[in-house]
N, C-alpha and C positions, 0 to 999 in steps of 0.2 A: 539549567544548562550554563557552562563556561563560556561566552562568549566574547570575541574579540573585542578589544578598546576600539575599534572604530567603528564601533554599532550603538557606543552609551550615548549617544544623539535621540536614540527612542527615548523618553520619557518614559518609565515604569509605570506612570501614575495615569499613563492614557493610551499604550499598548502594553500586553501583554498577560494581560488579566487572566486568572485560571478560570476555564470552564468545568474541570472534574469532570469525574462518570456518570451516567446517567443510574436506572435503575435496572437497564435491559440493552447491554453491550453487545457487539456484534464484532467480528474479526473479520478485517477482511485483507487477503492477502495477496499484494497486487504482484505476478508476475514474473513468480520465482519461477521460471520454466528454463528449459534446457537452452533454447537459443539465450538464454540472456544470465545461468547459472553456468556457464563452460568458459573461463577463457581463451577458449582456442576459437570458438564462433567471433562473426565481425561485430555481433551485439554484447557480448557477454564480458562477466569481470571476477575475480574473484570473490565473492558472498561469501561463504563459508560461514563467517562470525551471524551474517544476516540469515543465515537458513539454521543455522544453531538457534538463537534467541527466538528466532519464528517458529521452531519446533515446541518451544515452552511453550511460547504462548499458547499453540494448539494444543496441547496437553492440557492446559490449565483449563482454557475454554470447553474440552470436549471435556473435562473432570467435574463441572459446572452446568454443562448441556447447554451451553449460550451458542448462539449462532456461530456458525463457519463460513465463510465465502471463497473462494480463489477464482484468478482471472488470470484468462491469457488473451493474447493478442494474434490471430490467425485470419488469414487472408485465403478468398476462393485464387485457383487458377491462371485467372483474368487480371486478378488485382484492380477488377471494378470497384470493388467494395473498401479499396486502401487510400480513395482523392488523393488529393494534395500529398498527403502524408506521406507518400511511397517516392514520391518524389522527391520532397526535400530530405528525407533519410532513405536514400536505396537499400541502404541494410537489411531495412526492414522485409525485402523480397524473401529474405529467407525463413521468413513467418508464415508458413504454409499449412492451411488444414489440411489436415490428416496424418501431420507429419511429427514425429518424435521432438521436433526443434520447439514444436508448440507444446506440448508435454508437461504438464508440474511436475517440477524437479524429484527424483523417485525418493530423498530424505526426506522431503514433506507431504508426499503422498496423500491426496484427499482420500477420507472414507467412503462408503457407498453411500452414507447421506450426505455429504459436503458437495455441492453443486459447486464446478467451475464455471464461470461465465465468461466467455466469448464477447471479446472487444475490439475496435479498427483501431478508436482511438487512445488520448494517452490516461481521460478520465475512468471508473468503474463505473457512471453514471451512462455516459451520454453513449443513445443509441443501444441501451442496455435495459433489461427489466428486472436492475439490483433493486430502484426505488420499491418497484412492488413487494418485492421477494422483502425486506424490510420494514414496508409498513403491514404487513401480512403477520410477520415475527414479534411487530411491537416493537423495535427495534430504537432505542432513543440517543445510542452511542454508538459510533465505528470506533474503533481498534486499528489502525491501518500499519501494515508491515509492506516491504517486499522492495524490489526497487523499480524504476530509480527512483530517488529521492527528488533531483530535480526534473522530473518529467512525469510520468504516471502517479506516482506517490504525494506531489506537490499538487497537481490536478487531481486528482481522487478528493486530496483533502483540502480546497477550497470548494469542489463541487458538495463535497460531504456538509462543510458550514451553510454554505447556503439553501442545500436542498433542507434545514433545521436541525440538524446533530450534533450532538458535541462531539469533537474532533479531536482524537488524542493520537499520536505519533511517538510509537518509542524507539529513541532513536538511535539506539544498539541495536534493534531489529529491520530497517533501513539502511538501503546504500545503495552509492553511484559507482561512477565510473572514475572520478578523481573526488579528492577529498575537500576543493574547493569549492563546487559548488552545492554539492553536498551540504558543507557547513552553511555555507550562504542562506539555504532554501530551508534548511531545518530553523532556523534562526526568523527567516521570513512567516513561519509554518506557527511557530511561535508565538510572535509579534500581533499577527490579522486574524490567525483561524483556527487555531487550535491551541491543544496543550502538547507539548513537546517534554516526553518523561520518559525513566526507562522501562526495562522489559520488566524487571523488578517490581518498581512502582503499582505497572497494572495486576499481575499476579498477587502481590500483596491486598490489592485490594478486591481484589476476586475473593480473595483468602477470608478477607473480614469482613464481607457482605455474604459468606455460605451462613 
């Protein structure tokens, strides 16, 4: 990646080191759903480029037979089950089970064996049973798409490094809300936890590991 002149303060030679693909990838695709693919919702932004590149990749993935994941984000009734979180973003009220707001976007459409997993919060880890659904798969890489980049997508993949994966983010397939912090968090994503490539790159290398 191109990154700004005021980030060459990282030393190459002690951040930012490539992890590559493992030998058994997994795609997971945080949270292209309708409340947050519409600009006209209070969560939502223009994706489009991000639900185009995420549709390759699932082509590629489902061309290969490597895992699929998607995640959304929905809340009972009550919004017991939202803590904190619903508070410091009210938006989020409008993440309702059962409701179309919570929905994968119908361009990305999961198959009937693509499992969506159901999240409060901003990681695909916590309070979830991706871990299992992955060490079940053999799973030694994520693939992470969707957004945002600075919230669910950043979280995803520092939980992703630490629960032992290699973490790759392509990041034509990624995005926020502004393009600032966006860049900031892919850049950060980069540096501590992952590899930061594009949609290209992993497809290609799908391509020469068939």
């Amino acid at each position: 990646m191109d990154w700004p002149h005021d980030f060459d303060s990282y030393d190459e030679s002690d951040f930012g080191a490539s992890v590559g693909l493992g030998d058994r990838p997994a795609l997971v695709v945080i949270d292209l759903i309708n409340a947050f693919t519409d600009p006209e919702t209070g969560l939502g932004a223009d994706v489009r480029d991000v639900l185009e590149e995420t549709e390759r990749l699932l082509e590629a993935f489902r061309e290969h037979d490597l895992p699929r994941y998607f995640t959304t984000v929905a809340y009972e009734e009550s919004y017991g089950d939202a803590g904190r979180f619903v508070e410091k973003v009210p938006a989020l009220r409008e993440l309702r089970l059962g409701t179309d707001a919570v929905a994968v976007d119908d361009r990305i459409a999961p198959g009937d064996d693509e499992r969506v997993i159901v999240k409060k919060y901003a990681s695909a880890f916590f309070g979830t049973d991706l871990q299992t659904e992955l060490t079940t798969n053999r799973v030694d890489t994520l693939v992470i798409a969707g957004v945002t980049t600075s919230g669910c997508v950043r979280a995803t993949a520092v939980d992703s490094l630490q629960h032992g994966y290699r973490t790759i983010v392509p990041a034509d397939a990624v995005g926020d809300r502004a393009e600032g912090p966006h860049r900031a968090n892919l850049f950060d994503i980069d540096a501590k936890y992952g590899d930061v490539v594009s949609t290209d790159d992993v497809i290609d290398h799908l391509k020469d590991d068939a």
